[in-house]
N, C-alpha and C positions, 0 to 999 in steps of 0.2 A: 308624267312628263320625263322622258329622259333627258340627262346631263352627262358634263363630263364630270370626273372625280373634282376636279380643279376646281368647281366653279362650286362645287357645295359651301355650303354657311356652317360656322360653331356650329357643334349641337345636331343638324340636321341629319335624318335619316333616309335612308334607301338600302335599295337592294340592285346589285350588281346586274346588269343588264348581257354587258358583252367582254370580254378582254380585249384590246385591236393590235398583238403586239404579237410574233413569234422570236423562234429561238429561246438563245438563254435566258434575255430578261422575260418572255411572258411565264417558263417554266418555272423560272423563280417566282415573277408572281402569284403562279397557281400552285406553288410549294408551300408559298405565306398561307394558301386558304384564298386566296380571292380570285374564286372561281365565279361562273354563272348561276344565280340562284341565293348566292350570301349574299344576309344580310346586313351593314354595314351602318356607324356611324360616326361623324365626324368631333374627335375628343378636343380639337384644339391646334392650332399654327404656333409655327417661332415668331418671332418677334419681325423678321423679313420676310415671311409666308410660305416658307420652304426651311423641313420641309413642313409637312402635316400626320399630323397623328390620326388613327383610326383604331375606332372599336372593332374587333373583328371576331366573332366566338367566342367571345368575353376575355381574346389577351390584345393588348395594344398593339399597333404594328406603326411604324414611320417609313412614310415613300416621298421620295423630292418629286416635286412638282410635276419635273421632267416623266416620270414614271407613272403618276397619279393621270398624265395627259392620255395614256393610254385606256383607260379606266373607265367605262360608259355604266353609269347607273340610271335606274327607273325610283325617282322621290313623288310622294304625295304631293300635292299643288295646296 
């Protein structure tokens, strides 16, 4: 089932499906490593859910909300 980054739970795993952003911000994004193809998982929110932490090739990375809307992953059901 794909989703958006945003909407994944604690804990929950996937793999990155599509980026939907050009320019700076998705060059940056695919500088982090969150390309099509990683795998991905979700380490934990702030306390207001923005932004959100992610497991990404075993280093943390942090994306606002805003950023993570861009973000289409495929999770087990």
């Amino acid at each position: 089932m794909r989703m958006n980054l945003r909407q994944m739970k604690d804990n929950q795993e996937g793999m990155i499906a599509s980026i939907k952003v050009t320019g700076d911000l998705g060059r940056r994004l695919r500088d982090m490593g969150l390309v099509p193809g990683t795998e991905i998982r979700i380490q934990g929110r702030a306390p207001l859910y923005d932004p959100v932490a992610l497991r990404v090739r075993g280093a943390t990375l942090t994306l606002r909300n805003s950023e993570a809307d861009y973000i289409e992953v495929e999770v087990e059901e």
